[in-house]
VEXDREN-2710 file (C-alpha; in Angstrom, 1 decimal):
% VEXDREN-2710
k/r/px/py/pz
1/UNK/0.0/0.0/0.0
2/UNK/3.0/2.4/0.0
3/UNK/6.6/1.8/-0.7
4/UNK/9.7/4.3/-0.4
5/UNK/12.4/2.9/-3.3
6/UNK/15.8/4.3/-2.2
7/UNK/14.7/8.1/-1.3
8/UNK/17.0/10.4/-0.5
9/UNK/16.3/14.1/0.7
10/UNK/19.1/16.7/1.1
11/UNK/18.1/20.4/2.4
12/UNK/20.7/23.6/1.4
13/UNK/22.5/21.1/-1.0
14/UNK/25.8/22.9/-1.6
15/UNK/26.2/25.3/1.1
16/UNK/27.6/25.4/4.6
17/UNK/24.3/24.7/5.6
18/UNK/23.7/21.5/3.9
19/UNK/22.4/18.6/5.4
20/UNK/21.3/14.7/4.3
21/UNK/17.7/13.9/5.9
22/UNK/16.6/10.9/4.2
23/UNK/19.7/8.8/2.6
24/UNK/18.1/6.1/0.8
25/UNK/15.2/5.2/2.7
26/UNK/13.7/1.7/1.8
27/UNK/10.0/0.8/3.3
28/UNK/7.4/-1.2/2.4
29/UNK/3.8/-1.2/3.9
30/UNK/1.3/-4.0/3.4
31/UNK/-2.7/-3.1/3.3
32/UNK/-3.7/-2.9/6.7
33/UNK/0.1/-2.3/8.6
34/UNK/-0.1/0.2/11.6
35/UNK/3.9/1.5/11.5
36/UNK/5.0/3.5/14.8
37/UNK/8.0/5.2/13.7
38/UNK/10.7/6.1/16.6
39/UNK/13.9/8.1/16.9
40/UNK/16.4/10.8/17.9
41/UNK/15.7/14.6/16.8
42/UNK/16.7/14.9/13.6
43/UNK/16.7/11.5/12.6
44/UNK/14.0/11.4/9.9
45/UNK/10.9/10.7/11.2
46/UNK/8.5/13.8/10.4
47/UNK/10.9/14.7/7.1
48/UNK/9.8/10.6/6.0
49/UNK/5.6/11.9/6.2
50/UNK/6.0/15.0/4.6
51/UNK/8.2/13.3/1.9
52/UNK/5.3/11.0/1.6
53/UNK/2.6/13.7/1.9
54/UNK/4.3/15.6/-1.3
55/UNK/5.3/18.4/1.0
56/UNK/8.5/18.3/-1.2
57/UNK/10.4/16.9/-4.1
58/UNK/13.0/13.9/-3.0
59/UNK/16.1/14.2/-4.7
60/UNK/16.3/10.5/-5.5
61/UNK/14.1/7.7/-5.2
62/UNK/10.3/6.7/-5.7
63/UNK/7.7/6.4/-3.5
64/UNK/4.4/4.5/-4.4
65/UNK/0.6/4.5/-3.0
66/UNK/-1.3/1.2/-3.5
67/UNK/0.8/0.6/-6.9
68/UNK/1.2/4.3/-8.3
69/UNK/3.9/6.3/-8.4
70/UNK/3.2/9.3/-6.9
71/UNK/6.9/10.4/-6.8
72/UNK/6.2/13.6/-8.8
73/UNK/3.1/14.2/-7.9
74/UNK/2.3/17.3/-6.2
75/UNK/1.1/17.8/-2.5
76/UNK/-2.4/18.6/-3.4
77/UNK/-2.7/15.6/-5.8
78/UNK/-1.2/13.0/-3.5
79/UNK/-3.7/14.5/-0.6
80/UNK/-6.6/12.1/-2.7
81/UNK/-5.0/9.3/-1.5
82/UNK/-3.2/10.4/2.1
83/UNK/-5.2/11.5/5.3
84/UNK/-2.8/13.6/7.6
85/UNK/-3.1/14.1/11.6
86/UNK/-0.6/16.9/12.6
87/UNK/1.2/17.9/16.3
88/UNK/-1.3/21.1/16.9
89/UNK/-4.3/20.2/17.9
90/UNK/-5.3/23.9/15.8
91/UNK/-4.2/22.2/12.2
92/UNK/-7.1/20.2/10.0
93/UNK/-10.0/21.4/11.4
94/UNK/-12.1/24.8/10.8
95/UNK/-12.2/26.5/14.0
96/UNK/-15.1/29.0/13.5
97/UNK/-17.5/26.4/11.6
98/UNK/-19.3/23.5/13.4
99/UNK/-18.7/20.2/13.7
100/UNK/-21.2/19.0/11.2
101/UNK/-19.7/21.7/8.8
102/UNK/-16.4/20.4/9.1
103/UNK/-17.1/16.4/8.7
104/UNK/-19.6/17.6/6.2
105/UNK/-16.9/19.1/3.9
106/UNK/-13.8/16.2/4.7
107/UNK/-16.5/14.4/3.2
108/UNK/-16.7/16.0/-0.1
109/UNK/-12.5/16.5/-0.3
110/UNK/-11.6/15.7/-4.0
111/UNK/-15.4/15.8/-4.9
112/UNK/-16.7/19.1/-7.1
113/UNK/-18.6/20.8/-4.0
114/UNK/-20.4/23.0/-6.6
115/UNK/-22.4/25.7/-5.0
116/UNK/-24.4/23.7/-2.2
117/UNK/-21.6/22.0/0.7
118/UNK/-23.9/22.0/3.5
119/UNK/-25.2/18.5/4.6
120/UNK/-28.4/17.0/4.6
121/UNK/-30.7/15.3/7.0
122/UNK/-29.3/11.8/6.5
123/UNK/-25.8/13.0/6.2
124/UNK/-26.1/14.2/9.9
125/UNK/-27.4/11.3/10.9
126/UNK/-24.4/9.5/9.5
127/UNK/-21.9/12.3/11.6
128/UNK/-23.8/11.4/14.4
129/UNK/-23.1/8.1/14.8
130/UNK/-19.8/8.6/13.5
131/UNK/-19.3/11.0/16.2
132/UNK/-20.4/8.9/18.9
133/UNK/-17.9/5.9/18.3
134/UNK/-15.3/8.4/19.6
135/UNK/-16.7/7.8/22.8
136/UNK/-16.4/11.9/24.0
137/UNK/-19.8/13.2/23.8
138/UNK/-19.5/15.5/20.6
139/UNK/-22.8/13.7/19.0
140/UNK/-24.4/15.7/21.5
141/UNK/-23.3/18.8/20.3
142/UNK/-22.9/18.3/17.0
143/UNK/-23.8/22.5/16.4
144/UNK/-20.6/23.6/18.5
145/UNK/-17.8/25.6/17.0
146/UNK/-14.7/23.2/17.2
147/UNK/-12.8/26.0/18.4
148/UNK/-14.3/25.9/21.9
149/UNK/-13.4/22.1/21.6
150/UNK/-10.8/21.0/23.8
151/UNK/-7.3/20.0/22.3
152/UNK/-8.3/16.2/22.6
153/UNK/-11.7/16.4/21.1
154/UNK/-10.4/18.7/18.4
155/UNK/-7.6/15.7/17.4
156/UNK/-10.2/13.2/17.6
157/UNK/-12.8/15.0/15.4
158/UNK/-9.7/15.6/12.6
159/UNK/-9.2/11.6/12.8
160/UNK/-12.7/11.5/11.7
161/UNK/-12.0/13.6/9.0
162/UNK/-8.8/12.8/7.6
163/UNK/-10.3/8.8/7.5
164/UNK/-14.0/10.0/6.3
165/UNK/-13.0/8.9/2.8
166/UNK/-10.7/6.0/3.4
167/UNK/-7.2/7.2/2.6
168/UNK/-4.7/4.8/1.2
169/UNK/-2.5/5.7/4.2
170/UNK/-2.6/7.7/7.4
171/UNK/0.3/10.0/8.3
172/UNK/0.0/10.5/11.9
173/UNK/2.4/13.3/13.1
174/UNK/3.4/13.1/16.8
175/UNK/-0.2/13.4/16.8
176/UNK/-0.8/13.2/20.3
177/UNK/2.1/15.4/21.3
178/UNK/0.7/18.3/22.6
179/UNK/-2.2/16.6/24.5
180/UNK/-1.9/15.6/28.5
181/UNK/-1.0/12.2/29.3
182/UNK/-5.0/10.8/29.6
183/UNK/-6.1/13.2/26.9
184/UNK/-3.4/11.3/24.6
185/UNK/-4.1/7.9/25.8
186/UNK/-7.7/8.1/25.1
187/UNK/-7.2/9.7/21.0
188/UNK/-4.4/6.7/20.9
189/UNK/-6.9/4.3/21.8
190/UNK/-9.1/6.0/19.2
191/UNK/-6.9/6.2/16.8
192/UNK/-6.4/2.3/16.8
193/UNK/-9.9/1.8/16.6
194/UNK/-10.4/3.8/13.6
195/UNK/-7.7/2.2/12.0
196/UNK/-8.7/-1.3/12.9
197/UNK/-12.4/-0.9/12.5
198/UNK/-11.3/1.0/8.7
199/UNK/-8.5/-1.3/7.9
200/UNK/-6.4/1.5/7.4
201/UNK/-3.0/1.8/6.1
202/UNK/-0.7/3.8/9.2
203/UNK/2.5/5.3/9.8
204/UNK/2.5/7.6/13.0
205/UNK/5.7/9.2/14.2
206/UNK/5.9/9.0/17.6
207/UNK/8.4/10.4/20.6
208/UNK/6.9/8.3/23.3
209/UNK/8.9/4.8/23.2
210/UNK/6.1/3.2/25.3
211/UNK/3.7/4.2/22.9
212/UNK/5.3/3.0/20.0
213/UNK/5.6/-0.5/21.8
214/UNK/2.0/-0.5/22.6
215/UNK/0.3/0.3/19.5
216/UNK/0.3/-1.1/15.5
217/UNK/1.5/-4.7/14.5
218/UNK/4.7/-3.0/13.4
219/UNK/7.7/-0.4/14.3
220/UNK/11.0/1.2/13.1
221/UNK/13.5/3.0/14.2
222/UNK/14.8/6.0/12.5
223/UNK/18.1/7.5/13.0
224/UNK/20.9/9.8/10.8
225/UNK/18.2/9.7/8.0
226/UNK/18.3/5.6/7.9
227/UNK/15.9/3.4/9.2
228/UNK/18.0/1.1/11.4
229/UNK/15.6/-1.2/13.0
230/UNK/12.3/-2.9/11.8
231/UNK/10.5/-5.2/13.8
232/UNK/6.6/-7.0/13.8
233/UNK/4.7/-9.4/14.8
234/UNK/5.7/-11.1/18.3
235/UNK/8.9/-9.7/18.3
236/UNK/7.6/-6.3/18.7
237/UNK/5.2/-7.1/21.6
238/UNK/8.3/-8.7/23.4
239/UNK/9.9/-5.2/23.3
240/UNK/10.5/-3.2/26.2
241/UNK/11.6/0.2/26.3
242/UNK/15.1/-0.7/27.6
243/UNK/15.2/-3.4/24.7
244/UNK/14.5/-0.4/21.9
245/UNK/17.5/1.8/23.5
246/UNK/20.0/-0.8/23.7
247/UNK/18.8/-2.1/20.6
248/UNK/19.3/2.0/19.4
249/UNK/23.1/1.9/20.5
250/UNK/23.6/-1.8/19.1
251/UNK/22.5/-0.5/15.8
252/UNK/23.3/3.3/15.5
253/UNK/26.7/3.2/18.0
254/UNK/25.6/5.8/19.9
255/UNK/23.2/6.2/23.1
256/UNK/19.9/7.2/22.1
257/UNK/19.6/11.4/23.3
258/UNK/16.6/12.1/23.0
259/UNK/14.9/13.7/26.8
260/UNK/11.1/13.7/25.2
261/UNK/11.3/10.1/24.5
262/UNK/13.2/8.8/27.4
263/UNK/11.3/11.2/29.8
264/UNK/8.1/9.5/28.1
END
């Protein structure tokens, strides 16, 4: 369902400033995978999604979605086939429409809206129930402004809408970063549901090690723009987080620095 070929991403190629952030990255996802990705600062976690997301051109390499080569396919072309969460809880979501308003137009993304977006009567009934598999209330109050919606209903409602149309794959950006510790355990244990109950295709970058244990079937480990560990299965539920640094330092040769994640 998506495959990276041997992409390579270099930033302020030829100056003083120049640095490698992907160096011939090789990945393949089968239909229904749930990758956590893991890793130091800077070692080509969030640069991977955006280089997946179209946000820009890869030097070398291919990258494919379900079979097609989207390589030089711009951003807002490859968007018909990716749904994105992001870190703010303020990104992919309208703040000063409702809620109906904002599932009702993720629903028509890639469609010609014409003049008439609004949604009708069995529309709503469909954002209803929708709404209340999240588990939070918000079918209730399906008339609110999602700005007065708290940081952990606001990343719940834009899972809704970024899987609405079943996207190929799911780029999950530290996602649950800026959210408290129960806040972010409940949208994980959404998230997973969503992408279980959808069979969805996943990759979500995470700094929390624990996390990255816990959830998907599957889970790499990023570092100096190479993925250096890949593991599945039983393998990966046998991991603890003192397995994934040791196993950090056995593969990269240095001790994994990175305060968020340990401190997670």
């Amino acid at each position: 369902m998506l495959e990276l070929v041997n992409v390579s991403k270099t930033f302020l190629a030829g100056t003083v400033n120049e640095k490698k952030v992907l160096k011939s990255v090789n990945l393949h996802l089968k239909p229904g995978d749930f990758v956590t990705v893991i890793g130091g600062n800077g070692a080509g976690k969030s640069t991977t999604l955006n280089a997946v997301a179209g946000v820009f051109p890869v030097d070398e390499g291919n990258i494919l979605i379900d079979g097609m080569d989207v390589t030089h396919l711009s951003e807002h072309r490859r968007a018909a086939y990716i749904g994105r969460v992001f870190q703010d809880p303020m990104m992919g979501t309208a703040a000063n429409m409702e809620i109906y308003e904002n599932l009702a137009i993720a629903a028509r993304r890639g469609k010609h809206r014409g003049l008439r977006w609004s949604s009708t009567a069995k529309e709503r009934e469909y954002y209803r129930e929708l709404l209340a598999t999240l588990g939070l209330g918000l079918e209730e109050r399906p008339n609110a402004k999602v700005g007065l919606l708290s940081g952990g209903q606001r990343q719940a409602l834009t899972l809704l809408m970024a899987t609405l149309r079943q996207p190929k794959v799911l780029l999950l950006d530290e996602h649950t970063a800026a959210l408290d510790p129960k806040t972010a355990a409940k949208v994980l244990e959404i998230t997973e549901d969503i992408i279980n109950r959808s069979s969805l295709t996943a990759l979500m970058v995470t700094h929390n090690m624990k996390d990255a244990i816990a959830h998907g079937n599957r889970l790499i480990m990023m570092h100096d723009g190479k993925i250096i560990y890949d593991v599945e299965g039983e393998e990966k539920k046998a991991l603890t987080v003192e397995m994934l640094i040791a196993k950090f330092a056995q593969s990269s040769g240095e001790e994994f620095a990175n305060d968020r994640a340990l401190l997670s």
